[in-house]
C-alpha positions in Angstrom: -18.7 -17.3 -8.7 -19.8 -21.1 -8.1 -21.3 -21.9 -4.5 -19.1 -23.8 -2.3 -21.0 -26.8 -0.7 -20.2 -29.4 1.9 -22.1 -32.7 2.1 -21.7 -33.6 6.2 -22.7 -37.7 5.6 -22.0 -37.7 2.1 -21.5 -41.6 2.4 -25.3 -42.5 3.5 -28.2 -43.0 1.4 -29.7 -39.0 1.3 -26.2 -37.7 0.7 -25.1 -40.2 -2.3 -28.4 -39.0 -4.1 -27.5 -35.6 -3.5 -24.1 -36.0 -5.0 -25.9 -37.7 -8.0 -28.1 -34.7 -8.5 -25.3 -32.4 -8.4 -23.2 -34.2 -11.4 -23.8 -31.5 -14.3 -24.3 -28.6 -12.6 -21.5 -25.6 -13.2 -23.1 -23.3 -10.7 -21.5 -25.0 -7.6 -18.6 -26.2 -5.8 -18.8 -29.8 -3.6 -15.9 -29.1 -1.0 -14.4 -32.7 -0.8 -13.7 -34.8 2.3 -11.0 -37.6 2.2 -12.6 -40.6 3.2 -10.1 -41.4 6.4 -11.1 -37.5 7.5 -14.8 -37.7 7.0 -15.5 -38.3 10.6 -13.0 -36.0 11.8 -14.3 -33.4 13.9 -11.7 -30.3 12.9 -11.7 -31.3 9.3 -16.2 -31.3 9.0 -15.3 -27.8 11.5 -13.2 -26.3 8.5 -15.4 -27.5 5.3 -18.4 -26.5 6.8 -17.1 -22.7 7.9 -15.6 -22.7 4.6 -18.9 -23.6 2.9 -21.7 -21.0 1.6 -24.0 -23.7 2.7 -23.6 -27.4 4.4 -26.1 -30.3 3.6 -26.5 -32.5 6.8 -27.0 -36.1 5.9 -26.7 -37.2 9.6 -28.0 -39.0 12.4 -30.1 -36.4 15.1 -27.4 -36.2 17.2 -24.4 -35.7 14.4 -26.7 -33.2 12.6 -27.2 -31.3 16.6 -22.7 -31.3 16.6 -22.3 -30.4 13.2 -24.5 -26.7 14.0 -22.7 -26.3 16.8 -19.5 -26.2 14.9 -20.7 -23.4 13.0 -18.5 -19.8 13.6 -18.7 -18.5 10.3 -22.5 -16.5 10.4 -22.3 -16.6 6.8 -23.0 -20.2 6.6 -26.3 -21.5 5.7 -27.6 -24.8 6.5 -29.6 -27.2 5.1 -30.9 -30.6 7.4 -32.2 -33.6 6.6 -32.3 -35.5 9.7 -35.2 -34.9 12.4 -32.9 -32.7 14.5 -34.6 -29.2 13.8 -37.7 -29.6 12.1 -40.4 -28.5 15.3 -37.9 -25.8 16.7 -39.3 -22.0 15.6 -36.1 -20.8 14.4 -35.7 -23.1 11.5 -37.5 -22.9 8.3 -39.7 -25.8 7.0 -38.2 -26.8 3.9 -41.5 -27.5 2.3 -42.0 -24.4 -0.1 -44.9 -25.3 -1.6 -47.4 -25.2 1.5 -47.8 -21.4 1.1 -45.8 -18.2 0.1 -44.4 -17.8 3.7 -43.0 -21.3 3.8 -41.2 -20.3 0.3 -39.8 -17.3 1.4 -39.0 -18.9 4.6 -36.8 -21.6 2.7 -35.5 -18.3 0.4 -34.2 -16.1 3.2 -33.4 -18.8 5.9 -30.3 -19.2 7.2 -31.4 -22.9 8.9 -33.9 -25.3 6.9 -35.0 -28.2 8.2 -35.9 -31.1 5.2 -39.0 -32.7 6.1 -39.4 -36.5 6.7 -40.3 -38.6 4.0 -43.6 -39.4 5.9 -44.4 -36.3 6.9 -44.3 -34.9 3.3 -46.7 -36.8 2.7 -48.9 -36.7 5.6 -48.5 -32.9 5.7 -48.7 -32.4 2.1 -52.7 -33.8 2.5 -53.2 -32.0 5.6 -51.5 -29.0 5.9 -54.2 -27.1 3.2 -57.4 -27.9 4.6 -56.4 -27.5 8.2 -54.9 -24.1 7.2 -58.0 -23.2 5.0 -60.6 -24.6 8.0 -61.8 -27.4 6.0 -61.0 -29.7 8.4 -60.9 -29.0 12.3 -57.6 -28.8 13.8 -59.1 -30.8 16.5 -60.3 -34.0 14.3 -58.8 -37.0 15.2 -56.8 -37.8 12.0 -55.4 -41.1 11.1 -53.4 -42.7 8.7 -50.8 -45.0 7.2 -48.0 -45.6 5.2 -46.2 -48.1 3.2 -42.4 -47.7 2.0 -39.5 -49.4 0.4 -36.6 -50.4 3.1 -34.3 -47.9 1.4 -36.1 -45.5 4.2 -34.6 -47.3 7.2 -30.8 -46.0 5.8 -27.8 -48.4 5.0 -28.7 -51.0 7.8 -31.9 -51.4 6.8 -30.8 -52.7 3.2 -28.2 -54.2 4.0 -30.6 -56.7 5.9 -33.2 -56.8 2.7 -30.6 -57.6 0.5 -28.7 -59.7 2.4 -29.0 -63.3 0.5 -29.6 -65.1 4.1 -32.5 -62.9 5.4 -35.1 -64.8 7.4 -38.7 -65.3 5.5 -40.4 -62.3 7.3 -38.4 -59.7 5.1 -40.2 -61.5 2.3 -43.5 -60.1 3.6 -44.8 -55.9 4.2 -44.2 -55.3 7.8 -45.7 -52.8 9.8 -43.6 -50.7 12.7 -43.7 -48.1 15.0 -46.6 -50.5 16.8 -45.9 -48.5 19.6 -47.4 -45.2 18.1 -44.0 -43.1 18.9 -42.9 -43.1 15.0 -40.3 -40.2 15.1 -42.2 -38.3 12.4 -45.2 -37.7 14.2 -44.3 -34.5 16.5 -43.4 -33.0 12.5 -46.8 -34.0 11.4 -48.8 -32.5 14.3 -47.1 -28.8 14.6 -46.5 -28.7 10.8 -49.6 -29.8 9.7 -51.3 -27.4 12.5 -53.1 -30.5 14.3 -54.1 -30.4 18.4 -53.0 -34.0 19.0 -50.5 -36.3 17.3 -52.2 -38.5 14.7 -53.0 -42.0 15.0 -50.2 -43.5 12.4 -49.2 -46.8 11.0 -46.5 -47.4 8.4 -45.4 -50.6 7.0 -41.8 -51.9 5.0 -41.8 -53.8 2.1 -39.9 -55.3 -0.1 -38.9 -52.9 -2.8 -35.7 -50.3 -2.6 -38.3 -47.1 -3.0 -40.7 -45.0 -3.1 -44.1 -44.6 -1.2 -47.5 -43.9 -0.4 -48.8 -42.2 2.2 -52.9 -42.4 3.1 -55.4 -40.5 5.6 -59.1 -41.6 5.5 -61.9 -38.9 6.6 -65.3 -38.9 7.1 -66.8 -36.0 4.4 -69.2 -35.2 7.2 -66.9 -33.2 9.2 -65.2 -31.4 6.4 -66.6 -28.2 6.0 -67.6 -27.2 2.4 -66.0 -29.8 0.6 -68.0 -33.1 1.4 -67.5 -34.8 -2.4 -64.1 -35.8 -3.5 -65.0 -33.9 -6.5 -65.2 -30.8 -4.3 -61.7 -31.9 -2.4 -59.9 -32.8 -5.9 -60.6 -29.2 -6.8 -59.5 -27.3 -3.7 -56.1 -29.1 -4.1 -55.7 -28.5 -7.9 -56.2 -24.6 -6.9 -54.0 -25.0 -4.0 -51.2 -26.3 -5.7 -51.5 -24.7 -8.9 -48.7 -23.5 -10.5 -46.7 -25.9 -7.9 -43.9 -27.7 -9.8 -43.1 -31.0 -7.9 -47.2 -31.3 -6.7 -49.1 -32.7 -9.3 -53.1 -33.1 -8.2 -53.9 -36.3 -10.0 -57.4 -36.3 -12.0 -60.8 -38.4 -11.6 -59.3 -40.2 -14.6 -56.2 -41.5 -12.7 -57.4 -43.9 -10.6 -59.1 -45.9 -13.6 -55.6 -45.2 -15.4 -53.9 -46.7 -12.1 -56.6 -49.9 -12.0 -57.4 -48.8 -8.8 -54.3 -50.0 -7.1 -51.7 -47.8 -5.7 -48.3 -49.4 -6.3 -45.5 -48.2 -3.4 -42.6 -47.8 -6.4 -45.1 -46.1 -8.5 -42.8 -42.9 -8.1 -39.6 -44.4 -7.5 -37.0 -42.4 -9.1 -39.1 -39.4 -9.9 -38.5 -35.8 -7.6 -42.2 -35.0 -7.7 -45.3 -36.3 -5.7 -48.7 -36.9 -7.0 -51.9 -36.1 -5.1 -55.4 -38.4 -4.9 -58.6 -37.7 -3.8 -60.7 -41.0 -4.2 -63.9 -42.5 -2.0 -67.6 -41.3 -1.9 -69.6 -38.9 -0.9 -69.0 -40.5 3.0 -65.6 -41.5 3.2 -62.9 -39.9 1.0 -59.1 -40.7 1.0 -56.2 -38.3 0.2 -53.1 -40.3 -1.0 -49.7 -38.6 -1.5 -47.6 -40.9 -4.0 -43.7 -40.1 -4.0 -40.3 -41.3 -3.7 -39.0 -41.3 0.1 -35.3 -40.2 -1.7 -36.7 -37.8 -3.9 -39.5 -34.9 -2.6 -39.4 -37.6 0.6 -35.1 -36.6 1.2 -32.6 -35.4 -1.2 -35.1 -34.2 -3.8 -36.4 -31.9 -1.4 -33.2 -30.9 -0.3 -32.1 -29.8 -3.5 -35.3 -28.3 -4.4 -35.0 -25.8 -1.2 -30.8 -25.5 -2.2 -32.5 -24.5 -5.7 -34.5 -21.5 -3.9 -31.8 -20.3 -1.1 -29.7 -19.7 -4.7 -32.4 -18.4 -6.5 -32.4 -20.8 -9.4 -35.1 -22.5 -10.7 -36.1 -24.8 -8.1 -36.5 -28.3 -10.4 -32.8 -27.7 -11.2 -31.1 -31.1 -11.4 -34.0 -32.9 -10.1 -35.5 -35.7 -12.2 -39.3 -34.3 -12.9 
């Protein structure tokens, strides 16, 4: 028996990719929405109570109305939008951070998809907080740059719009006022006493990104090399799927430059450890649609059903 699924903002960026990853598969059901009903609160009531599990592709707000629509306790839901990934009764949709967080995403009934910066961010910091490595109380920093496919349809309509003004032409940093929306996800999740200090910057590509956080080796307790970090994360991940710890060897391979679209297109995310022995950097290299939005919501859909979890993702 196929599973039914409903995509609630199957029309915005995260829900088309989702749709696209789905094309192939025999092992589900998309419950269709007539394009004149799609906003229709009693017709997104009925698909998503007739659903074995809805994808929210929504604004906070939408994402908040569409759970409360739910009557049928059968229903399972998976979010992408910020709405519900701090609150204790949701799963973290981010399987590989330890076996609790995959059976968490198994089992759960409510998974909140993390944000495409925060996968990043949390991805670097989440094992050596965890493992005491690092002090939950060290003031962590870091930064960002994306393609403009992150800030949704407006966003690209204004980079691709033929009349932009010349600043689009340039990376542009945001969230000056350090309230980014991701960063009350990066401080619980990552297990942090304070919200980091963060900076991300838009340029001019569709997608993919990189996310960086600089530390001094001297307060990182039994791993002060990047040889000695590089390691822990190649045992942390191992056997991880869509984590691949990237090797001394890569950064000559990369020429030493980290390219935003290096991963653009691609499900996975890659892992650096580069610096010296008294500054190190861990990078997370991804695509902000793929293990950064809809990738990561299909790979957590993958698990709920029990499949394997690269199914119809592009590894």
């Amino acid at each position: 028996m196929k599973t039914k699924i409903f995509i609630d903002g199957s029309e915005g960026t995260t829900g088309l990719r989702i749709h696209e990853r789905f094309m192939g598969r025999d092992d589900i059901e998309i419950l269709p929405v007539s394009q004149e009903l799609r906003k229709d609160e009693n017709e997104r009531r009925r698909l998503i109570n007739s659903s074995d599990i809805s994808i929210l592709c929504l604004p906070d707000t939408a994402a908040r109305e569409s759970v409360g629509m739910i009557e049928n306790e059968n229903v399972r839901i998976i979010d992408t939008s910020t709405a519900h990934r701090t609150q204790d009764d949701w799963s973290y949709g981010f399987p590989e951070l330890s076996e609790n967080h995959r059976k968490a995403v198994a089992k759960g009934k409510r998974i909140a998809v993390p944000g495409c910066h925060a996968t990043g961010f949390i991805s670097l910091l989440y094992p050596i907080v965890a493992e005491g490595i690092l002090s939950s109380e060290y003031p962590v920093s870091g930064f960002s740059i994306t393609g403009y496919s992150g800030g949704g349809k407006s966003m690209i309509a204004q980079y691709e719009d033929e009349k932009r003004v010349p600043e689009f032409d340039s990376p542009r940093e945001y969230a000056l006022s350090q309230q980014h929306k991701h960063l009350k996800e990066m401080k619980k999740i990552a297990g942090l006493s304070r919200e980091p200090l963060f900076s991300p910057i838009v340029a001019d590509y569709y997608s993919g990104m990189v996310v960086s956080v600089p530390l001094y080796t001297e307060f990182l307790k039994g791993c002060h090399t990047p040889d000695k970090l590089r390691t822990f994360f190649h045992d942390y991940y191992a056997g991880q799927k869509l984590i691949h710890v990237m090797p001394q060897s890569a950064e000559e391979e990369i020429k030493g430059m980290m390219a935003g679209n290096g991963c653009s297109g691609w499900d996975g995310l890659k892992l650096y450890v580069t610096g010296n022995e008294e500054r190190a950097v861990l990078t997370a290299q991804f695509d902000n649609l793929g293990k950064g939005a809809s990738g990561a919501a299909i790979q957590c859909l993958n698990i709920m059903l029990g499949c394997e979890e690269q199914k119809g993702l592009n590894l």
